[in-house]
VEXVEX-530816 format. One record per residue: x, y, z of N, C-alpha, C in turn; residue in three letters. Coordinates in steps of 0.1 Angstrom, whole numbers, padded with zeros to 4 digits, m for minus. Layout:
REM VEXVEX-530816
ATOM  n.px  n.py  n.pz ca.px ca.py ca.pz  c.px  c.py  c.pz   r
ATOM     X     Y     Z     X     Y     Z     X     Y     Z Ala
...
END
This chain:
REM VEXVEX-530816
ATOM  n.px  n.py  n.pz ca.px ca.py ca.pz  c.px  c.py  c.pz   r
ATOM m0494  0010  1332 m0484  0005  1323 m0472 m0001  1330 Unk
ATOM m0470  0004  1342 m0457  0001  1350 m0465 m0014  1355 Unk
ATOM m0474 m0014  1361 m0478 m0030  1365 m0480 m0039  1356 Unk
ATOM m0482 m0034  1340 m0480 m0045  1329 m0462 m0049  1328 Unk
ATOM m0454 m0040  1330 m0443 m0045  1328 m0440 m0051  1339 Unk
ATOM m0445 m0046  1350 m0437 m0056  1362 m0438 m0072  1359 Unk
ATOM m0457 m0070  1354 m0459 m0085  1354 m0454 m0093  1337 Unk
ATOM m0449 m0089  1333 m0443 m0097  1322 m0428 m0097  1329 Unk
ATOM m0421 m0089  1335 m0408 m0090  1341 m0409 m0103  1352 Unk
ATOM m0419 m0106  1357 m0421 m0115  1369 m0421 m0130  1361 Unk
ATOM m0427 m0127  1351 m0432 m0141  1346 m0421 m0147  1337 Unk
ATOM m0417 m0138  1332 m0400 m0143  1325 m0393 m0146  1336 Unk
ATOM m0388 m0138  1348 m0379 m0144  1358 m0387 m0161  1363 Unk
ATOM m0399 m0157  1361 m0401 m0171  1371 m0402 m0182  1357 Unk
ATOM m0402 m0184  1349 m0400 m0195  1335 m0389 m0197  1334 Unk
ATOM m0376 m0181  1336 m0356 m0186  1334 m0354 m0195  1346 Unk
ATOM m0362 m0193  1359 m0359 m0200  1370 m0363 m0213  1369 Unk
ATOM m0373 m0220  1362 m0378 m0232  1361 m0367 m0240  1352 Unk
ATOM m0367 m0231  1343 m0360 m0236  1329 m0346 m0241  1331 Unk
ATOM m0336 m0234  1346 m0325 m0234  1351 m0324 m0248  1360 Unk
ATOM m0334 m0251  1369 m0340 m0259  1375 m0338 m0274  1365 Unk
ATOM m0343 m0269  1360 m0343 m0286  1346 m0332 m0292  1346 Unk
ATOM m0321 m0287  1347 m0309 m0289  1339 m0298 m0289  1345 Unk
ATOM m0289 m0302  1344 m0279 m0304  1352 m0267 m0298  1354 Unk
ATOM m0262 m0291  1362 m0254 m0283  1365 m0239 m0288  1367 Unk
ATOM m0239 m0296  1364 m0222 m0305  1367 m0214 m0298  1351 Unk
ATOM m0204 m0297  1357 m0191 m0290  1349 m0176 m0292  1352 Unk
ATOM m0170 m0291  1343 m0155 m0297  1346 m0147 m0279  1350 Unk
ATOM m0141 m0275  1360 m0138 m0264  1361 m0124 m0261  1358 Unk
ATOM m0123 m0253  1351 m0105 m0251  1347 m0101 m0238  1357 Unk
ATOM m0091 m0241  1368 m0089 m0231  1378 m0077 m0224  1376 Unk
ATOM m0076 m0211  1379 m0060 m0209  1379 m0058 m0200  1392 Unk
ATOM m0054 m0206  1404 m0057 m0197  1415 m0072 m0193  1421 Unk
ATOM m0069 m0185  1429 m0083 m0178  1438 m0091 m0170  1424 Unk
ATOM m0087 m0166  1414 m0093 m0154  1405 m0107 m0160  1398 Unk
ATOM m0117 m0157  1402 m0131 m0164  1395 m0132 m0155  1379 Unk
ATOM m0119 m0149  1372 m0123 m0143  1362 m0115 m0153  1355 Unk
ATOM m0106 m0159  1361 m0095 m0170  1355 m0101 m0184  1352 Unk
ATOM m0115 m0184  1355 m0120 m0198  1353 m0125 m0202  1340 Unk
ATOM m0126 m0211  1339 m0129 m0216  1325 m0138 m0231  1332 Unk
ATOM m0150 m0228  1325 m0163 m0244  1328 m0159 m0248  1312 Unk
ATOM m0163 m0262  1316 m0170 m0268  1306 m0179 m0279  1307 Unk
ATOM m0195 m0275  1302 m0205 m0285  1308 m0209 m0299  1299 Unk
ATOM m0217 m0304  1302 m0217 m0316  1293 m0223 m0313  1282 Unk
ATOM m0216 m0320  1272 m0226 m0319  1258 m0216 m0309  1251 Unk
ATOM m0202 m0303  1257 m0198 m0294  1249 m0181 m0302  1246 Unk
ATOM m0178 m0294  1235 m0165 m0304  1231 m0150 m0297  1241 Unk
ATOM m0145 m0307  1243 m0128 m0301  1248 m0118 m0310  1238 Unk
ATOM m0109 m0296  1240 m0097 m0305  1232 m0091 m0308  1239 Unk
ATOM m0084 m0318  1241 m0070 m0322  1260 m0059 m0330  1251 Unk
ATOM m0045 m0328  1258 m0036 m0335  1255 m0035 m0345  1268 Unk
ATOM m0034 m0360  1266 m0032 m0366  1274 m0022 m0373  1279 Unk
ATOM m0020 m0374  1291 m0002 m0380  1291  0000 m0395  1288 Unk
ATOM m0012 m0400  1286 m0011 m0413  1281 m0009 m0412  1261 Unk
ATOM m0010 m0404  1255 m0015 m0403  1242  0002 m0397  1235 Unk
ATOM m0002 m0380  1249  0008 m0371  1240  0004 m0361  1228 Unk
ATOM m0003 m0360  1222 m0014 m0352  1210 m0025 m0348  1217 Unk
ATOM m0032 m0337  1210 m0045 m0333  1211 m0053 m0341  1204 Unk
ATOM m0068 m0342  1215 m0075 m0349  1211 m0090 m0340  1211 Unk
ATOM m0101 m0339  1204 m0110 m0334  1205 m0122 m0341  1206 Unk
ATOM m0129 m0342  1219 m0140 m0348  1220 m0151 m0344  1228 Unk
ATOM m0163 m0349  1229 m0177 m0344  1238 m0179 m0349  1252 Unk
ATOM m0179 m0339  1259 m0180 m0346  1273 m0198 m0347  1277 Unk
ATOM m0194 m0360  1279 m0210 m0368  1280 m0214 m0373  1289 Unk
ATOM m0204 m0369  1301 m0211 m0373  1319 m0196 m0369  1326 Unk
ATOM m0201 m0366  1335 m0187 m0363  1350 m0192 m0374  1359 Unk
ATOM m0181 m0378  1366 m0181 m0387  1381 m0169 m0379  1387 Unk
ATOM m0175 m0386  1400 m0164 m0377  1410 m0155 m0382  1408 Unk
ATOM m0142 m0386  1400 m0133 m0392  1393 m0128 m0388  1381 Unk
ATOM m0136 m0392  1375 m0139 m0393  1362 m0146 m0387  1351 Unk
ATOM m0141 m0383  1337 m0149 m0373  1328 m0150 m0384  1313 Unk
ATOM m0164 m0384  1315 m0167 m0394  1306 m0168 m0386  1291 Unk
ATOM m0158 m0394  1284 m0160 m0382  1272 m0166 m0395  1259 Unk
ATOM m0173 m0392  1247 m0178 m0399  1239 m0171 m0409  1231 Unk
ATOM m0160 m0407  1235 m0148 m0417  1229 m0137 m0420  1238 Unk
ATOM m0136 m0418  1251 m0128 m0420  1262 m0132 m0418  1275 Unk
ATOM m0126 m0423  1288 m0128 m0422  1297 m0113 m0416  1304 Unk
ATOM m0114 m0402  1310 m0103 m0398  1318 m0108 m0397  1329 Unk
ATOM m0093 m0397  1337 m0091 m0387  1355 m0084 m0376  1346 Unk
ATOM m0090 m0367  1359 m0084 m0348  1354 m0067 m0351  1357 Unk
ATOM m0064 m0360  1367 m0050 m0361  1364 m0040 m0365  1353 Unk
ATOM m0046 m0377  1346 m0040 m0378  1332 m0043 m0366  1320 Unk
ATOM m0051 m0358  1321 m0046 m0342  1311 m0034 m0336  1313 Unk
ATOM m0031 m0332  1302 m0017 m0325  1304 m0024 m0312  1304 Unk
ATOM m0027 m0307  1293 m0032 m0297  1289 m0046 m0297  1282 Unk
ATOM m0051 m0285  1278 m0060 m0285  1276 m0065 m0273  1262 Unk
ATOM m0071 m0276  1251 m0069 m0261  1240 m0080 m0248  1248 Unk
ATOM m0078 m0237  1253 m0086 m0234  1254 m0090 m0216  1242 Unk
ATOM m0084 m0221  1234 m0087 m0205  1227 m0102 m0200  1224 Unk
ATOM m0112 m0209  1220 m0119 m0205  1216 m0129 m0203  1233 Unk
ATOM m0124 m0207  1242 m0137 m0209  1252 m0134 m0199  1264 Unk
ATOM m0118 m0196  1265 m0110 m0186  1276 m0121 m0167  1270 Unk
ATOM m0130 m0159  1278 m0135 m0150  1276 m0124 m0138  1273 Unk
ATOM m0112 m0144  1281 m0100 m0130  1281 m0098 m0135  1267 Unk
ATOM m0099 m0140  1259 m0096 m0141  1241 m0104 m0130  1229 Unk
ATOM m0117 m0132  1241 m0126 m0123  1225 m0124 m0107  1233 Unk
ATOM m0118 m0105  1249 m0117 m0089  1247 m0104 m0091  1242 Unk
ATOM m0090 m0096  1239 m0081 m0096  1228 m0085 m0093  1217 Unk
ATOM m0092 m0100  1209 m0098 m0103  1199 m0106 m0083  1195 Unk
ATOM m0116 m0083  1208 m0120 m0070  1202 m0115 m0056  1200 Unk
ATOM m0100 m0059  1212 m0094 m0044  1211 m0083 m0051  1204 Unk
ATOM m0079 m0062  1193 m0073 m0063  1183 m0080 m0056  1172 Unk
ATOM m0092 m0057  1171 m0095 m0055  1159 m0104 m0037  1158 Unk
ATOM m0101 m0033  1169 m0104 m0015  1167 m0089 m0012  1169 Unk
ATOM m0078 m0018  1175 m0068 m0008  1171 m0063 m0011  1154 Unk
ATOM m0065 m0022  1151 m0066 m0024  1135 m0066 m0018  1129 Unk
ATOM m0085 m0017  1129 m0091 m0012  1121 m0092  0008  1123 Unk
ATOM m0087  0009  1136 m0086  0026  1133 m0075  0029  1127 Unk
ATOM m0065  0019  1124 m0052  0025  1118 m0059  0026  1106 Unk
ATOM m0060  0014  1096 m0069  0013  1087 m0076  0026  1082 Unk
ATOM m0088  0027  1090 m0094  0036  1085 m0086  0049  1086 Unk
ATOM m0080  0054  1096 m0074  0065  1102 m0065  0068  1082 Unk
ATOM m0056  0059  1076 m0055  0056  1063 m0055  0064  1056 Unk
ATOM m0074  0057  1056 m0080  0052  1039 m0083  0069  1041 Unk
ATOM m0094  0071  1051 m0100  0085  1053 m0089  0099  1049 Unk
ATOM m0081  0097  1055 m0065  0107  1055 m0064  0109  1034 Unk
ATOM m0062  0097  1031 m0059  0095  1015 m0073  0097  1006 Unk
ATOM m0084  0098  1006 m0096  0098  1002 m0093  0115  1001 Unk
ATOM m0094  0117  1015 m0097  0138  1016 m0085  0141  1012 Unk
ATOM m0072  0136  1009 m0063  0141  1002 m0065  0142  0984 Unk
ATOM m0074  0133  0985 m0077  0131  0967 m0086  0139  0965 Unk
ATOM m0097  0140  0974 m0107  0150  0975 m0106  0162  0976 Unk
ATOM m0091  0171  0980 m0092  0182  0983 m0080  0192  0971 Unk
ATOM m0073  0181  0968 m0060  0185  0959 m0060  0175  0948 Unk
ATOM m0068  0164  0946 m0068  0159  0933 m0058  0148  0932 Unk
ATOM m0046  0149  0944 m0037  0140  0942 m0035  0127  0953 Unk
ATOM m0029  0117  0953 m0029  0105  0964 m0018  0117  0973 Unk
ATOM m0020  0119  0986 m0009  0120  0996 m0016  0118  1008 Unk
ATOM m0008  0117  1016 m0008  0112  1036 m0001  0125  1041 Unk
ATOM m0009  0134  1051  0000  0138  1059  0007  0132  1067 Unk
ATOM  0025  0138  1070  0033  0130  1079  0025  0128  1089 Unk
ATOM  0020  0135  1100  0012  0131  1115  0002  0120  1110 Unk
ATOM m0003  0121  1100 m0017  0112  1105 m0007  0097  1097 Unk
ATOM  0002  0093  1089  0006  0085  1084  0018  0079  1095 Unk
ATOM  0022  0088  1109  0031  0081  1117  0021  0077  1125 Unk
ATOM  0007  0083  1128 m0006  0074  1142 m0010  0067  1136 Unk
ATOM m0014  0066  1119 m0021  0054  1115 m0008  0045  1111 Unk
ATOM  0001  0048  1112  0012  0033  1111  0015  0025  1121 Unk
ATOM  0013  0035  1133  0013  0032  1150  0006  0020  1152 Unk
ATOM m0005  0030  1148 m0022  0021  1147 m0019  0005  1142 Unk
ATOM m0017  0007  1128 m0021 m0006  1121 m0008 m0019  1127 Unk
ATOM  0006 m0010  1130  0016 m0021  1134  0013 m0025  1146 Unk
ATOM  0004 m0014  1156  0003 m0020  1174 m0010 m0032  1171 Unk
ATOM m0016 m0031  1161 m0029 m0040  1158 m0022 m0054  1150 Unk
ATOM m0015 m0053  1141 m0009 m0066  1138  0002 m0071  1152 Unk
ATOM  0008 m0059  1156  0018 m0067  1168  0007 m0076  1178 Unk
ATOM m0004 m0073  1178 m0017 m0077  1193 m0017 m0091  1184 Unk
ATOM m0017 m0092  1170 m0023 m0108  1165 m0024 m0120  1168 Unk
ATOM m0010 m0123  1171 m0006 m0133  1176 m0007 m0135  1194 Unk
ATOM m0011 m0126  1199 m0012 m0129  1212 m0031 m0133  1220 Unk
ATOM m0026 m0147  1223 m0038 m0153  1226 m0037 m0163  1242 Unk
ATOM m0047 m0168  1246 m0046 m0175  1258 m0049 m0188  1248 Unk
ATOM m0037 m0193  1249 m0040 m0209  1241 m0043 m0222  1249 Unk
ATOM m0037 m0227  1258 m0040 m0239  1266 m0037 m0233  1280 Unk
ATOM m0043 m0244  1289 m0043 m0242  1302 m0037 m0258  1306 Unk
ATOM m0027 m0256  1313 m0015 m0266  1317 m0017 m0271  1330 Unk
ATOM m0020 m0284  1332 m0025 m0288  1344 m0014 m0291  1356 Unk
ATOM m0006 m0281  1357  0006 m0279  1365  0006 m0267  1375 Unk
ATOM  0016 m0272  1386  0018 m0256  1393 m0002 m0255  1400 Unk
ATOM m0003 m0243  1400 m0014 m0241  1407 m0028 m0239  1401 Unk
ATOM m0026 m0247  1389 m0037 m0248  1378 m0042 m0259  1383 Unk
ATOM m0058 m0263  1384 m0062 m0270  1390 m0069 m0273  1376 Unk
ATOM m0073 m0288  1377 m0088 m0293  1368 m0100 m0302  1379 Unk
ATOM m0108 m0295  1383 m0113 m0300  1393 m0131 m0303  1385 Unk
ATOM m0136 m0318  1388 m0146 m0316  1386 m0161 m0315  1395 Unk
ATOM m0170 m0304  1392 m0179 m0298  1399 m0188 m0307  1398 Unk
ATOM m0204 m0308  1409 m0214 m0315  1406 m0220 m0313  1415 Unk
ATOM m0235 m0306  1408 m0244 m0295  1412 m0257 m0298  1408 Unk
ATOM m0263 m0311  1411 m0271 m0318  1409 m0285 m0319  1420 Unk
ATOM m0297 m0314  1418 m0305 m0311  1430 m0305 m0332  1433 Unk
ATOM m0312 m0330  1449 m0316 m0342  1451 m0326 m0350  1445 Unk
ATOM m0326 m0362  1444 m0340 m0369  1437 m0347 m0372  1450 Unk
END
């Protein structure tokens, strides 16, 4: 049994390794410092939104080739120097752990609540909140709406924020 799994574990590694092989590796890298948790890629074929200092406004488009220069996008041609900025909310990973411990400190105030007022109806017939559990779940639900608005929104091509483009292309 152990040597049937080995050999389906071998044969998936060596098919992800071919599959990886296929496909071009070039990406536009959004840096902030030495911290590799601070990076942000973006590879071809996926959309960015950038403000540009020629323009002034966000623009959202597909990046459809890199040169060592140059980031060919489907409706324009930049240098990483003319970006001002860049949207990155939906693509920065420090957003969805915001996102997830927004929405359990939320949602335990929430339920912390509903459950409190339910077994109060359940037990005496009438709506009430104990004071303790109605000052942790108020705690709760205000520290979970105070988290709302806080998000990693753009990345500012200033200071020690780099936009450097990568290219990781085997030889022909």
């Amino acid at each position: 049994m152990k040597a049937i799994n080995l050999l389906i574990f071998t044969i998936f590694l060596t098919i992800l390794s071919f599959s990886s092989y296929a496909q071009s590796k070039d990406f536009l890298l959004l840096k902030r410092g030495s911290n590799t948790k601070t990076q942000i890629r973006f590879y071809i074929g996926e959309p960015i939104t950038y403000k540009s200092a020629k323009l002034g406004y966000y623009i959202t488009d597909v990046i459809k080739d890199l040169n060592d220069n140059y980031i060919y996008l489907s409706e324009n041609i930049l240098s990483p120097d003319d970006i001002l900025e860049i949207d990155i909310r939906r693509k920065d990973p420090r957003n969805s752990t915001l996102r997830n411990i927004n929405a359990l400190v939320l949602g335990s105030g929430v339920i912390l609540l509903g459950v409190e007022s339910i077994n109060s109806i359940y037990q005496t017939g009438e709506f009430s909140i104990d004071r303790g559990v109605g000052v942790i779940g108020g705690i709760l639900t205000g520290t979970g709406l105070a988290l709302l608005p806080i998000r990693y929104k753009t990345f500012k091509n200033q200071g020690r924020n780099r936009i450097q483009i990568i290219q990781m292309r085997l030889p022909d």
